[in-house]
VEXRO-611760 format. One line per field, with one value per residue (C-alpha): residue number from 0; residue in one letter; x, y, z. Coordinates in pm, whole numbers. Each point is the difference from the previous one (the first is absolute). Layout:
! VEXRO-611760
k: [NUM_...]
r: [A_...]
east: [X_...]
north: [Y_...]
up: [Z_...]
! end
This chain:
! VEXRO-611760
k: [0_1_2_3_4_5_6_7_8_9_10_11_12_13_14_15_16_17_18_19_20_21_22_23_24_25_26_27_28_29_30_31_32_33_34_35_36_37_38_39_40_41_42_43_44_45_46_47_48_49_50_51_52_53_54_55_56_57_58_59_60_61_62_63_64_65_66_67_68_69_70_71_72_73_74_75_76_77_78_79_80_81_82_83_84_85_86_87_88_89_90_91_92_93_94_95_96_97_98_99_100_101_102_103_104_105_106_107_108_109_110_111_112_113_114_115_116_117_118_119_120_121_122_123_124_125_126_127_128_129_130_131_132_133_134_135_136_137_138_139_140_141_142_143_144_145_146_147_148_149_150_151_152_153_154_155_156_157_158_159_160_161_162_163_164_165_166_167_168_169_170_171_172_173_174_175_176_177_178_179_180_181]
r: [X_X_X_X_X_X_X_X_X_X_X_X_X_X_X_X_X_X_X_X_X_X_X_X_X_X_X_X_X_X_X_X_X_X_X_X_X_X_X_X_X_X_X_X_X_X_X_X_X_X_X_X_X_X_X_X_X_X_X_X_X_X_X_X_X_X_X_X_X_X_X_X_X_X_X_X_X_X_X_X_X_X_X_X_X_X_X_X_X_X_X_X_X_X_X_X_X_X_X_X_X_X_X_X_X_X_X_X_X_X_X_X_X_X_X_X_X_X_X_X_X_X_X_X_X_X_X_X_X_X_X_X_X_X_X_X_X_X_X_X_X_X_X_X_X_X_X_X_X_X_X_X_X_X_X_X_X_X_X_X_X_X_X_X_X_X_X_X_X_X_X_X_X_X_X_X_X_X_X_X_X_X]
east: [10524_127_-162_-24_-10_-113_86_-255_-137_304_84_351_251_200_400_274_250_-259_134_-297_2_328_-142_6_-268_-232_-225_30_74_-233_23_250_-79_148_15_-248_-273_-325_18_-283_-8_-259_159_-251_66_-14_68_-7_94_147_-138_81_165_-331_19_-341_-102_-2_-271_131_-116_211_282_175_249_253_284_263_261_-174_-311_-273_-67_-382_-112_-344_-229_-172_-82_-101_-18_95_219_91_40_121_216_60_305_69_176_276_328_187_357_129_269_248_264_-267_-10_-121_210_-202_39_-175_-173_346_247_85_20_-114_-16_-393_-103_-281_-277_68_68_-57_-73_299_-8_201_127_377_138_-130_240_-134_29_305_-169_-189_-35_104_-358_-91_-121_-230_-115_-287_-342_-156_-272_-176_-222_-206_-224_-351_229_354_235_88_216_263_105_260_66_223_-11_310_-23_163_30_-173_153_-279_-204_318_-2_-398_56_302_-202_-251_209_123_-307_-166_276_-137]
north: [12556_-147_-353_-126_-358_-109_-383_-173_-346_-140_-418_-23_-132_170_-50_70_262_77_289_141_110_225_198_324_51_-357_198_-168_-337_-281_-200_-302_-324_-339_-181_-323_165_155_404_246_382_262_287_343_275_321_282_371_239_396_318_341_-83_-223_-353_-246_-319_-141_-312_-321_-178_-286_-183_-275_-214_-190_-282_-88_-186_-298_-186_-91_373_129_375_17_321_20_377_208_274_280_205_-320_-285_-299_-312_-287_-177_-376_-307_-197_46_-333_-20_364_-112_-217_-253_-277_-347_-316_-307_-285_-402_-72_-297_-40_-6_394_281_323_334_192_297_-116_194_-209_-323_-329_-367_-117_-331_225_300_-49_335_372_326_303_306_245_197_-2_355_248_47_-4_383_16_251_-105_167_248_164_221_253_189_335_120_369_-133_-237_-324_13_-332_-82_-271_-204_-264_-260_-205_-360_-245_-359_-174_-336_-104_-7_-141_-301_-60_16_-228_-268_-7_-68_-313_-112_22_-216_-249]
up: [8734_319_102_383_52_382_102_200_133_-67_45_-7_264_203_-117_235_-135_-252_-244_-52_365_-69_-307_-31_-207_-6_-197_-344_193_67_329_10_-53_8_-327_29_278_-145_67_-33_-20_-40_-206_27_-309_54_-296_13_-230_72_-147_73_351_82_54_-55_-35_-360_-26_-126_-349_47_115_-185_155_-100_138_-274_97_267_-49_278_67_-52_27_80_55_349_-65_-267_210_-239_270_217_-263_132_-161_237_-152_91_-47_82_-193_-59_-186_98_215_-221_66_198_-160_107_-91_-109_-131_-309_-111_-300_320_-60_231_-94_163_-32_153_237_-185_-307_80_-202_87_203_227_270_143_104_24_106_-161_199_-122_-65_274_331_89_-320_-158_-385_-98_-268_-164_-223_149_-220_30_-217_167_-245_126_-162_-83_-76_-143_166_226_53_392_-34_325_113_263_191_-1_288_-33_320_153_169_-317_-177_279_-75_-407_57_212_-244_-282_188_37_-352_-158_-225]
! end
């Protein structure tokens, strides 16, 4: 049973060199993001099923999503629609790219390296590790969806998404973690 997905009303930035512009086949691809910056996009379902050489539209029960590798990701229907049901997926994926550390002073004299989504009291920030990588993006491949028809099984579209790490947002996490030092 083959499922469409169309990709609308999309908030995500435009990334230089993105490699979701040089797919072949972007079909089972969300748009890239940049790890740290809210994204938003409208996925539309679309099932039909084949019988004696005649294609038609098979309504749709249900679709349950599911993220499992990241947190701060939501799925949320905007259309029940049963031959145009819509997801809008959204969030803001933190901790995807690896190797970025803030250095900071503790209140005992130590210095301690913390990824700057989990970062404990420190009196100051004296040292910023940026990641292994600027440009090469993270691929995951942890969006499922399972689109289930009023006449058929479900049917599971997996997708995947590329994930770049952003200075500028790096520079504005950075400056904020100098200033909140006790």
């Amino acid at each position: 049973m083959p499922v469409t997905v169309t990709k609308s009303n999309a908030t995500v930035p435009t990334i230089p060199n993105d490699e979701y512009d040089v797919l072949v086949d972007a079909n089972n691809y969300l748009f890239s993001v940049y790890q740290n910056l809210p994204f938003s996009i409208d996925l539309t379902f679309a099932m039909t099923e084949e019988v004696a050489n005649v294609t038609t539209n098979v309504a749709i029960v249900s679709v349950n999503s599911s993220f499992s590798t990241y947190s701060n990701v939501t799925f949320t229907v905007a259309n029940t629609d049963p031959f145009a049901y819509k997801v809008t997926v959204s969030g803001n994926l933190t901790d995807v790219i690896g190797g970025e550390s803030y250095a900071l002073l503790l209140e005992d004299s130590r210095v301690i390296n913390a990824p700057p989504s989990n970062l404990p009291d420190y009196l100051a920030v004296v040292g910023w590790n940026l990641p292994g990588s600027f440009s090469t993006p993270v691929l995951i491949n942890t969006y499922s969806f399972a689109v289930t028809g009023n006449t058929v099984n479900t049917e599971t579209v997996t997708m995947s998404q590329y994930v770049y790490w952003n200075f500028d947002v790096g520079v504005v996490d950075f400056r904020d973690a100098i200033a909140e030092g006790i």
